[in-house]
C-alpha positions, 0 to 999 in steps of 0.5 A: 500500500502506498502512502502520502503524507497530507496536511490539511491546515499549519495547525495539524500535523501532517498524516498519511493518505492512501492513494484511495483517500486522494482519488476521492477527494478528487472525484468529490465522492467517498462511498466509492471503491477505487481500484486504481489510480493511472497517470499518463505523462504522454496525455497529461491525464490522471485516470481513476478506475472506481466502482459503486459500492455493493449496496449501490449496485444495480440502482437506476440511474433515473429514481435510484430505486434497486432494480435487477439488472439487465446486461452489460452495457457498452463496457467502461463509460469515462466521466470528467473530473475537475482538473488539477492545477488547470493541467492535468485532466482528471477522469473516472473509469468504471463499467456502465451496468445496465438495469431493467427499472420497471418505472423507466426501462432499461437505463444504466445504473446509478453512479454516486458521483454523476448525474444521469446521462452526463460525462461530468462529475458532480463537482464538475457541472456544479463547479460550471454552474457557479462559474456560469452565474459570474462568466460569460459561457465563452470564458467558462467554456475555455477555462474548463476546456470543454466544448460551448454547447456542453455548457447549457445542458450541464446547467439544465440537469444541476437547475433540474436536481435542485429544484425536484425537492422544492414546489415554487408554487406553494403558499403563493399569495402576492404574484406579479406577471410580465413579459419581457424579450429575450431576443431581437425579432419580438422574442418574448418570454413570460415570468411570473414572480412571487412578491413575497419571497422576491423569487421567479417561480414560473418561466415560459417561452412566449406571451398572450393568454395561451401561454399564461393559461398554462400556468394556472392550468398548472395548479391546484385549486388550492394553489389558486384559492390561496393567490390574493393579488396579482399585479400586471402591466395593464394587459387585457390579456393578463387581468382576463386569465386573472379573472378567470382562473382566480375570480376571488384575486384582486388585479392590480397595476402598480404605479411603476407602470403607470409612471413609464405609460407617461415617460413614453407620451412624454417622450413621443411628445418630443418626438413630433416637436422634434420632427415639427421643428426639423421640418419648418428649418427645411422649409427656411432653408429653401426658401433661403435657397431660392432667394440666393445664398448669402456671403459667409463672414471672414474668419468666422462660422456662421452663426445658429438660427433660432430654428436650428438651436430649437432642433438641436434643444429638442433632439439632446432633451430625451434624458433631461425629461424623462429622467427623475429631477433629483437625478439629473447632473448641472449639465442635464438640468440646464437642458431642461431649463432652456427646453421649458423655457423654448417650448411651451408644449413639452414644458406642459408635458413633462409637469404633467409627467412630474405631477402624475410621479408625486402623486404615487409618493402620497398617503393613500387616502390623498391619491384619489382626488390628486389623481381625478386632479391630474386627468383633469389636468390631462383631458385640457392639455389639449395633447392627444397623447396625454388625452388618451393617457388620461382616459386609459388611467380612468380605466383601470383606476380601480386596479392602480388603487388596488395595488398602492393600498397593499404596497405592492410594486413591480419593480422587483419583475423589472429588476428580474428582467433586467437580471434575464436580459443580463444573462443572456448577454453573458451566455452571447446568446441561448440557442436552447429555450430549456438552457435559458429557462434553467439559468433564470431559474437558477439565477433569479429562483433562489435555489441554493447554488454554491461552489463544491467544497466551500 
């Protein structure tokens, strides 16, 4: 027998390890029997030969159940391990056993230190998910020297086995629902979040009232009678299937919505000023034109029109008027000084914009008169947009009431989107709609993800 001398800290002694000691801390497994231990120089690779122990024997390899068994499979399978010092691979030999499952079939065994159908060990793909949540794929991918395609459903079977033991779908009182795109082309996804605990329980590929149907087709009519508010962005399609999968539930939108419908009149608002200013300088350049070009003077530029620093105003007042006033720098605050006091319109507008933001900010009992204040205030603007606005605030003022007395917001569903967008940016993109699925629940689901032996 061969011995090695160990020392786990400067305080302990050192103490001898056998070779099968070693191989086990490198499989990541201690109820497995080592048989040998290889080391090729030519290949730069440590081969571990290893076996079940008897009792884990003949188990399958989908439920872990002990099962008969069947035949002997394709000879030895080869699982990777971590590598040792980023040089030298590691991997684990044993005999792929096949067994006849009554549940599930013939499979092949069980194996302590791999996950069914995978050549990776546990520590392997659980060490890739971590570094996945912090690296592009790109970078862990080259780091653990395997292929960009093996990253995705390595992180599809660790989300898989973590989330077997846990029901996201309990004890949900408090839910948001919306969709967001997770690729170019009207790509879109729809998530629906627990407020409660902070976490995505259900994630699916697309949006409409088909697709959120079956996550409520999905519960039990206990899950359903225990769901009490449900905050959306306003979409018919999603107060509808609220109403009908669970009629008790009070709809709600949340002020953060209400408060972007505004940033976007606002900002279209800009648009056609911009748009109208561009177009009456075009005019004065041809008129211009055609009563013949002036001399520039010497040794100088010439100087801007009024016209031309209107559009210039308007065209660089985007941020200034869609950004919250304590937000803004010296620089930004002087566009907005010079663009309220050149255009009448927008200055109309973006107070409108402000005053519609400060009302959320009062005690709940103040909001309904500012509220029916403000649309007042809208319906006179004599701004079609803000008109419109007013009229589609009338409709579901009931649903935003609903959701400031409870205090409920969906701004944790935008900062989840934000995380999703995030993550998919990492990865350069998600071929696989599952690998996708799987990373924003292991991301944003609170499933207990950690680096093997920390």
């Amino acid at each position: 027998m061969i011995y090695l001398k160990l020392r786990i800290n400067q305080e302990q002694e050192w103490s001898p390890v056998t070779i099968s000691s070693l191989a086990k801390m490198l499989v990541g497994v201690n109820n497995i029997v080592v048989e040998s231990l290889d080391f090729s120089a030519d290949q730069n690779e440590i081969v571990i030969c290893a076996r079940p122990y008897k009792r884990d024997l003949c188990r399958c390899g989908i439920c872990g159940r002990k099962v008969p068994g069947y035949d002997c499979g394709n000879g030895v399978r080869r699982w990777r391990a971590m590598d040792i010092g980023n040089s030298v691979k590691v991997y684990v030999e044993s005999k792929a056993v096949r067994v006849n499952c009554p549940e599930h079939g013939v499979v092949v065994q069980q194996f302590p230190w791999a996950r069914h159908k995978s050549r990776f060990t546990k520590n392997f793909e659980e060490t890739a998910v971590w570094m996945s949540m912090h690296m592009s794929r790109k970078r862990v991918s080259e780091y653990l020297r395997v292929s960009w395609d093996t990253v995705g459903p390595i992180i599809s079977r660790v989300e898989k086995e973590l989330s077997k033991n846990t029901n996201p779908f309990d004890d949900l009182v408090n839910i948001g629902i919306d969709e967001t795109s997770y690729k170019k082309g009207h790509k879109y996804i729809t998530i629906v979040v627990n407020h409660d605990t902070n976490t995505v329980v259900w994630v699916h590929k697309g949006f409409g009232k088909e697709v959120l149907e079956e996550f409520f087709k999905g519960l039990t009519e206990e899950q359903k009678s225990s769901i009490k508010l449900v905050s959306g962005d306003g979409a018919r399609w999603i107060e509808s299937t609220v109403h009908h999968f669970c009629p008790k539930a009070i709809f709600g939108i949340d002020p953060f919505h209400v408060v972007s419908w505004c940033t976007e009149v606002l900002d279209a608002v800009r648009k056609e000023e911009w748009n109208s200013a561009r177009n009456e300088l075009k005019k004065a350049n041809d008129k211009s034109k055609a009563k013949g070009k002036r001399g520039r003077p010497k040794g100088g530029k010439k100087a801007k029109t009024k016209l031309e620093l209107q559009v210039e105003a308007v065209r660089s007042a985007k941020y200034p008027l869609l950004m919250n006033p304590e937000n803004l720098s010296e620089t930004y605050r002087a566009k907005l000084q010079l663009i309220l006091l050149r255009d009448r319109r927008l200055a109309t507008a973006y107070r409108l914009k402000e005053d519609l933001r400060l009302i959320f900010k009062m005690d709940i009992s103040e909001v309904p008169a500012a509220l029916e204040k403000w649309r007042r205030r809208a319906w006179s603007c004599r701004i079609p947009q803000f008109v419109e606005l007013q009229r589609k605030i009338k409709r579901h003022k009931n649903a935003i009431l609903s959701t400031i007395r409870h205090g409920i917001s969906n701004a944790r569903i935008e900062a989840t989107n934000n995380k999703i967008k995030l993550s998919v940016r990492m990865a350069y993109g998600f071929r696989n709609m599952e690998n996708l699925i799987s990373m924003i629940m292991l991301r944003c689901g609170g499933l207990p993800v950690s680096l093997p032996g920390r």
